[in-house]
C-alpha positions as CSV (number, residue, x, y, z in Angstrom):
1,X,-11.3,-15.1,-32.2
2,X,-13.6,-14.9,-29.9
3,X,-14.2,-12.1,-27.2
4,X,-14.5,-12.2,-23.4
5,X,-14.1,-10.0,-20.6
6,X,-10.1,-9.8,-20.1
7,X,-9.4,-11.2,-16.5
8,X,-8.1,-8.6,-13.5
9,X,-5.0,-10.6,-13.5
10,X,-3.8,-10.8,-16.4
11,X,-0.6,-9.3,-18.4
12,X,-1.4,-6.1,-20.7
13,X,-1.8,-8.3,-23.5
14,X,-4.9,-9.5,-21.9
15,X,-4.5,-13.2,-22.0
16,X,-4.9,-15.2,-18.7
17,X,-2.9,-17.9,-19.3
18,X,-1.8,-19.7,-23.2
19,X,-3.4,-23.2,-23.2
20,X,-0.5,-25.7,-25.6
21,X,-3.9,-27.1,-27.0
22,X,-2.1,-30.0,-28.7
23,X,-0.2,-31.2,-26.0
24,X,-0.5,-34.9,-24.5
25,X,-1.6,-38.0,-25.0
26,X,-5.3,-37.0,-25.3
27,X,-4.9,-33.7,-26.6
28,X,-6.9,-31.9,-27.8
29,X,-10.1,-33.3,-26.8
30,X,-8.9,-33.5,-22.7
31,X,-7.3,-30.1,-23.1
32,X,-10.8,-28.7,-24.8
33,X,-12.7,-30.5,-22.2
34,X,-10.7,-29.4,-19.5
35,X,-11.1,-26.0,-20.5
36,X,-14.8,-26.8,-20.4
37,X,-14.6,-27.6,-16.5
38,X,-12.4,-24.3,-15.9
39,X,-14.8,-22.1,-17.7
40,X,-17.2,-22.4,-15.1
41,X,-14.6,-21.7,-11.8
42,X,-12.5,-19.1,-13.8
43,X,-15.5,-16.9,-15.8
44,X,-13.6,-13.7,-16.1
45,X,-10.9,-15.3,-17.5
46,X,-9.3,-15.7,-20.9
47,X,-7.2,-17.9,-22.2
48,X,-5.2,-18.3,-25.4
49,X,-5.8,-21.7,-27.1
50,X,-3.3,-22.3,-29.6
51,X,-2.9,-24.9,-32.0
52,X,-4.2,-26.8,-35.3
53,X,-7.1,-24.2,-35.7
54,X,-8.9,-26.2,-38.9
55,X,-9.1,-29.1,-36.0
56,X,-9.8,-26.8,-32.9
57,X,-12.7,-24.8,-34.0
58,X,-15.3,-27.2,-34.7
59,X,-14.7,-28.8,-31.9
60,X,-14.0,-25.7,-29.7
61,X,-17.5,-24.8,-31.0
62,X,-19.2,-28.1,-29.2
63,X,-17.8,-26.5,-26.3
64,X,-19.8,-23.3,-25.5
65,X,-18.6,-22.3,-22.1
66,X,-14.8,-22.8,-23.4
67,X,-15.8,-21.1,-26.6
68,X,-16.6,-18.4,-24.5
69,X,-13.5,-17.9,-23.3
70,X,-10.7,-18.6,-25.2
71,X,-9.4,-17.0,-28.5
72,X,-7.9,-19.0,-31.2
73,X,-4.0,-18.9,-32.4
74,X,-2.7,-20.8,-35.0
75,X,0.2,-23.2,-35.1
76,X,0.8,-25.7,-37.4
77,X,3.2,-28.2,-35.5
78,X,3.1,-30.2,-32.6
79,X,6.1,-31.1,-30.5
80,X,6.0,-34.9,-29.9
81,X,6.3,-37.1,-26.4
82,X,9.7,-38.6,-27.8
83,X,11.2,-36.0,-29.5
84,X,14.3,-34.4,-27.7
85,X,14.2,-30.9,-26.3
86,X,17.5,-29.9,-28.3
87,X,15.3,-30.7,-31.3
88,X,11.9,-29.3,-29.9
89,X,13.6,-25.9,-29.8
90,X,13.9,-25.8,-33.4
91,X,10.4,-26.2,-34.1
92,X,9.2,-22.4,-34.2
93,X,5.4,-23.0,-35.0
94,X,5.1,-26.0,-32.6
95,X,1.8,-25.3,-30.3
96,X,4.1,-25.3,-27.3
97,X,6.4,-23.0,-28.5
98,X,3.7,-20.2,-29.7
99,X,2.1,-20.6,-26.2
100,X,4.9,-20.1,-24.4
101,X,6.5,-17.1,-26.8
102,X,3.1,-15.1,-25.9
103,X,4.3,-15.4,-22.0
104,X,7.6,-14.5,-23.3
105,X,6.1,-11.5,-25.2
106,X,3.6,-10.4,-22.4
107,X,0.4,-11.2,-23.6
108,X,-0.8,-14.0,-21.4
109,X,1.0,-14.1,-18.0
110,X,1.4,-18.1,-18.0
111,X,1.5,-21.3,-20.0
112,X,-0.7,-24.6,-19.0
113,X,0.8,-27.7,-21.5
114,X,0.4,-31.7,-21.0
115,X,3.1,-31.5,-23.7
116,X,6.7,-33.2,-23.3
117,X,8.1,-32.4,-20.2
118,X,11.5,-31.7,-21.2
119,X,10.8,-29.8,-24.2
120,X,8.4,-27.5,-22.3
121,X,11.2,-26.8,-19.6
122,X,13.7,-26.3,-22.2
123,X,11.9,-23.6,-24.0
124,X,10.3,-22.2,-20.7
125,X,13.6,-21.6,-19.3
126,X,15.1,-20.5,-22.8
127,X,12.1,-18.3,-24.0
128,X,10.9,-16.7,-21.0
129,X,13.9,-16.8,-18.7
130,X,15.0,-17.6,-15.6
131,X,14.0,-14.2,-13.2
132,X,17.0,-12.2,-12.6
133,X,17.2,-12.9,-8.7
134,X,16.7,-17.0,-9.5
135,X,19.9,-18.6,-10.3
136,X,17.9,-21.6,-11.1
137,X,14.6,-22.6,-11.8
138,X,12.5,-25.4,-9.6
139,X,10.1,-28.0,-10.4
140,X,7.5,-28.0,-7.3
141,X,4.1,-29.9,-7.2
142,X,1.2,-30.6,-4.4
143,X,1.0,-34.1,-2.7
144,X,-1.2,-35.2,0.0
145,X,-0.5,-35.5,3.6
146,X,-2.2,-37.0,7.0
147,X,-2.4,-33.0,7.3
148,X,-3.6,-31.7,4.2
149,X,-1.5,-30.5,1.1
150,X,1.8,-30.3,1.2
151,X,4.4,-28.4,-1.4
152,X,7.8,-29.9,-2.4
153,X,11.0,-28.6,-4.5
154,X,12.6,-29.4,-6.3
155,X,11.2,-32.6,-8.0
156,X,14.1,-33.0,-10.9
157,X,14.8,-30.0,-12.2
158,X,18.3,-29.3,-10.7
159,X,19.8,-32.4,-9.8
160,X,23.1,-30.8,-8.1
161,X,22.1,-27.8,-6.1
162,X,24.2,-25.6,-3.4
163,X,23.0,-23.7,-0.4
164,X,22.2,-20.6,-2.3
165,X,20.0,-22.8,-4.6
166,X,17.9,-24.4,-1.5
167,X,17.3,-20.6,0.1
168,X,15.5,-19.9,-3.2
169,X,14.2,-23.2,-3.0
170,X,12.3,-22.2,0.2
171,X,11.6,-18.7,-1.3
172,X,9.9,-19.9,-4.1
173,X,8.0,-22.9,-1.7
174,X,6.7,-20.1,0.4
175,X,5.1,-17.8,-2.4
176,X,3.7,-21.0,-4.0
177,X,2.2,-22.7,-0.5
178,X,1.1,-18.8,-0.1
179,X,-0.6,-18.3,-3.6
180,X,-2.0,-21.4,-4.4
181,X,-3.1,-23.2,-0.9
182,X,-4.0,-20.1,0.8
183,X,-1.5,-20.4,3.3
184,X,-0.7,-17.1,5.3
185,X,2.3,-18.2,6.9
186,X,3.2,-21.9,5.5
187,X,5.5,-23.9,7.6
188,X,9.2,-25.2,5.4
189,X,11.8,-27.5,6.5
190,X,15.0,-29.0,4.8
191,X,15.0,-32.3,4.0
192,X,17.6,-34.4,5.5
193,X,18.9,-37.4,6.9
194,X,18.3,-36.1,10.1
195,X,16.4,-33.6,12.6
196,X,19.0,-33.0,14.2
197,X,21.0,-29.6,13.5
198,X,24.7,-31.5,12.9
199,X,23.0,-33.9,10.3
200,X,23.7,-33.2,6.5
201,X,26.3,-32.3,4.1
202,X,27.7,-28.6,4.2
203,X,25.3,-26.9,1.7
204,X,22.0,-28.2,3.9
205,X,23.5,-27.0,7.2
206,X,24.6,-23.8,5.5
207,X,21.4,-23.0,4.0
208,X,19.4,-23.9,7.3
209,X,21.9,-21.4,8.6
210,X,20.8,-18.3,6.8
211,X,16.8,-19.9,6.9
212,X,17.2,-19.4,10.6
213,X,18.5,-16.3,10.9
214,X,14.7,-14.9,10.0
215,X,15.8,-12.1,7.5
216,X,13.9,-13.9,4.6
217,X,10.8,-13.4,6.5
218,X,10.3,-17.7,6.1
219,X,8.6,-19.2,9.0
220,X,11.5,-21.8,8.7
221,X,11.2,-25.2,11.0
222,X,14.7,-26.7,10.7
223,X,15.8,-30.3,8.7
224,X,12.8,-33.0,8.3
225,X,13.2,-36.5,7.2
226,X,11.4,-38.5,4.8
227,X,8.4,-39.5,7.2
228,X,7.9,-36.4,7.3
229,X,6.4,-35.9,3.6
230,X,3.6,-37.7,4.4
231,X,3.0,-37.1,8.0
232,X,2.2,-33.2,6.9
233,X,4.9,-32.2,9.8
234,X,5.4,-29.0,7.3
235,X,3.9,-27.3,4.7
236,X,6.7,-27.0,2.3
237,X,9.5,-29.2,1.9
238,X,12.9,-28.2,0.2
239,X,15.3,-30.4,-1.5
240,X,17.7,-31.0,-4.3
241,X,16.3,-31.9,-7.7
242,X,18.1,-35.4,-6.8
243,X,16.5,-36.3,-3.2
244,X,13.1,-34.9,-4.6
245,X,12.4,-36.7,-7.5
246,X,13.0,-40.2,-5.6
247,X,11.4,-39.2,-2.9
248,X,8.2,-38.3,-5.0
249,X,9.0,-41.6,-7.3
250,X,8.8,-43.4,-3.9
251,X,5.6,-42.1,-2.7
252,X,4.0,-42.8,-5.8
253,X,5.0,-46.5,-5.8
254,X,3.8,-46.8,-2.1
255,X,0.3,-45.1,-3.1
256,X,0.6,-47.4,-6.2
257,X,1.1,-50.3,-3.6
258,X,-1.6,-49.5,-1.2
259,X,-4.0,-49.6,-4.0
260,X,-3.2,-52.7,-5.0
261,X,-3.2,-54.5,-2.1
262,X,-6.7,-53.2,-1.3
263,X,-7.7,-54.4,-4.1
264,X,-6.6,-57.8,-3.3
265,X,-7.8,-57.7,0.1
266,X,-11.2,-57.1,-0.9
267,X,-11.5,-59.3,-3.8
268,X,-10.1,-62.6,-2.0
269,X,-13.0,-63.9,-0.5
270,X,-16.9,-63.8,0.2
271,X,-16.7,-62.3,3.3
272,X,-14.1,-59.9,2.0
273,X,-16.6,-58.4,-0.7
274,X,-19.4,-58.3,1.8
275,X,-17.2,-56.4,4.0
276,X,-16.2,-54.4,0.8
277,X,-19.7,-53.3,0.4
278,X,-19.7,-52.1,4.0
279,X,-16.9,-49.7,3.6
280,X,-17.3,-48.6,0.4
281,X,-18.7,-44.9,1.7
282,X,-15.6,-44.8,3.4
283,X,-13.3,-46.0,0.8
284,X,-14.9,-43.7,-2.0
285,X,-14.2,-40.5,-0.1
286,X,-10.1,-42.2,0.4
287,X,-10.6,-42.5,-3.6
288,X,-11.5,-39.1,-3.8
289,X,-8.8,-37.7,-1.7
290,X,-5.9,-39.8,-3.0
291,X,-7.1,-38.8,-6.6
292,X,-3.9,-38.0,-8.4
293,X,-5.8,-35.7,-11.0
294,X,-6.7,-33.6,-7.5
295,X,-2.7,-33.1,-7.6
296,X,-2.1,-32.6,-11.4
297,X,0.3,-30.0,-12.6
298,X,3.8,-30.1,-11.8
299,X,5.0,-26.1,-11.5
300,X,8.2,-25.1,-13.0
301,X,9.1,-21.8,-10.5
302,X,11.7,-18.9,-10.9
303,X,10.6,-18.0,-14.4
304,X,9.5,-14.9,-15.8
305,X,5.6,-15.7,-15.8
306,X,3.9,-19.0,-14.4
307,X,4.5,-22.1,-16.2
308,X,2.3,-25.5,-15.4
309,X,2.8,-29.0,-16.8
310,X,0.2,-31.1,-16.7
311,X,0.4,-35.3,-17.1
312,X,0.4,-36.4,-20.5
313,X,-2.2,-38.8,-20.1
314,X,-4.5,-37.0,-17.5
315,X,-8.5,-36.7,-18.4
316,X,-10.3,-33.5,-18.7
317,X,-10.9,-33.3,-14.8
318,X,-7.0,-33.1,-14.1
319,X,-6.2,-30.8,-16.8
320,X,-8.8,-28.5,-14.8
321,X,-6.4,-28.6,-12.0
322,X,-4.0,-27.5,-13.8
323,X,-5.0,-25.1,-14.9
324,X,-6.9,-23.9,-11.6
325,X,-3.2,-24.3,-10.0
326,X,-1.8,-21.7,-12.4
327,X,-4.9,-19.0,-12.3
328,X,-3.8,-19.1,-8.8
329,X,-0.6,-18.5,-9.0
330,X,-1.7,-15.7,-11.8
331,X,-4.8,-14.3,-9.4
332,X,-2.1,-14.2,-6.5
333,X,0.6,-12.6,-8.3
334,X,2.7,-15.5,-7.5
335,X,6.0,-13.7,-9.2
336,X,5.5,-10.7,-7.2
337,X,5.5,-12.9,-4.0
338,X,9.2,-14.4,-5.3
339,X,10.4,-10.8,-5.7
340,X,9.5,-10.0,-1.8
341,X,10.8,-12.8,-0.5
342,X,14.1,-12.5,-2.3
343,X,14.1,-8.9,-1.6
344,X,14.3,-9.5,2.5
345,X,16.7,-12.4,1.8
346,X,19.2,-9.6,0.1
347,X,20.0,-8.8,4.1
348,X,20.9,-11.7,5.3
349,X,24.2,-13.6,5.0
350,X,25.0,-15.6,1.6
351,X,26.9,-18.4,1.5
352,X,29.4,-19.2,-1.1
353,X,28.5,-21.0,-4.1
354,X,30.1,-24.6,-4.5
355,X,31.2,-25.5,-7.9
């Protein structure tokens, strides 16, 4: 193993965050690599790398500044991209699964894995637990706006969800916006099919009910509409795990779209690659911003410690983000936030569940 200075945030077992070092598509060179990038933003920190250890340190050695910050756990298995989560929870000595128990056991205070998606929530949710104020956990993530970075929850997680379920929603949207874009007072609203306060089915109109009433502390802006993702018109949007995901499936065909067609706009002609040339400053800072590795690392929130998916197939660049998003949410104290908020919501009015 190697030794580093433990980092200020960090559990009493004095790991940062587990890294599922044989996760995804490129693993582990993009997780090694991406580890490379974070050694030099996150130098106090220290991270548990677990995995195939015969193949991880060689090449964990080519990697100094990584090196110098990670220690080595052994596990012999790796859970698959196709393999089913009932079946991933059998597999004790999986990479994913040893990360994620030393969460579980309190020596790292979260997981980063570009490992299946479902497996990882299935264990996350079985292994470290739901906290005891979350009746659910969310899947949240960071998109961009014509206003900068926006939050939104709950991206697939929960595709039925009642009113009490959207009030944590919001809870958990506000610590997150709060911890990891540096947002003293972010802005939420409720997705719906309307602005107006009569719009929606029960469950929206009675959680904007108790949102309003101000005892969760939220700086709460009433029901937004779908334009509204993009346009930035709030900070944090809340919605059912239903709503969310095609909402976030949506966006990323339009971006997909837009791409395209500039693409074929400035290959069709001459005078369209000349003009090309001309606004290729500009359209290499649009590149930049729209990168989707700049918004890598989908967050699963409500657990007992911080849990981060990263893409499968992302590059060494992305997996960075990831991994920045969830020493943020470590650094912050992003569980203790989640605690507060739920604390002041324990005054106000609760509607009743819906089966």
């Amino acid at each position: 193993m190697n030794a580093a200075a433990p980092h200020p945030s960090s559990q009493p077992g004095g790991f940062s965050l587990a890294i599922d070092a044989m996760g995804g598509d490129n693993a582990p060179d993009a997780v090694l690599d991406g580890l490379e990038l974070a050694a030099e933003r996150h130098p106090a920190a220290r991270f548990l790398l677990v995995g195939d250890e015969a193949r991880l340190s060689g090449a964990l050695a080519r990697r100094p500044r990584a090196a110098r910050i990670c220690a080595l756990r052994h596990a012999p298995d790796a859970i698959p991209g196709d393999m089913k989560p009932t079946a991933a929870l059998r597999v004790r000595h999986s990479s994913m699964r040893v990360a994620i128990d030393a969460v579980a056991a309190g020596e790292a205070a979260g997981v980063v894995s570009a490992g299946n998606t479902g497996a990882l929530m299935a264990l996350a949710k079985i292994v470290i637990k739901t906290m005891p104020e979350i009746s659910r956990p969310a899947l949240a993530a960071i998109a961009p706006s014509a206003r900068g970075d926006v939050v939104m929850l709950d991206l697939g997680a929960n595709v039925q969800c009642d009113a009490r379920n959207l009030i944590e929603f919001a809870v958990m949207g506000d610590a997150f916006a709060r911890a990891v874009l540096g947002l003293p007072s972010p802005s939420l609203g409720l997705l719906n099919v309307g602005s107006e306060e009569l719009k929606g089915d029960d469950r929206v109109r009675q959680a904007a009910e108790v949102l309003r009433d101000g005892h969760a502390g939220l700086n709460f802006q009433g029901f937004v509409e779908g334009h509204d993702i993009a346009a930035g018109t709030v900070d944090v949007i809340v919605t059912d795990g239903f709503t969310g995901n095609v909402a976030l499936k949506t966006g990323e065909g339009a971006l997909k779209l837009m791409r395209d067609l500039l693409k074929q706009v400035f290959t069709s002609s001459v005078p369209a690659r000349m003009g090309y040339l001309l606004a290729r400053p500009a359209l290499d800072r649009l590149r930049e911003w729209m990168d989707p590795r700049r918004y890598n690392g989908a967050i699963l929130l409500g657990l007992n410690g911080v849990v981060v998916k990263s893409h499968g197939g992302t590059d060494a660049t992305g997996f960075a983000h990831a991994v920045d998003v969830a020493m943020d949410m470590v650094t912050h104290r992003f569980t203790d936030r989640i605690k507060d908020g739920l604390s002041r919501l324990a005054a106000a009015p609760q509607p009743a569940r819906q089966d």
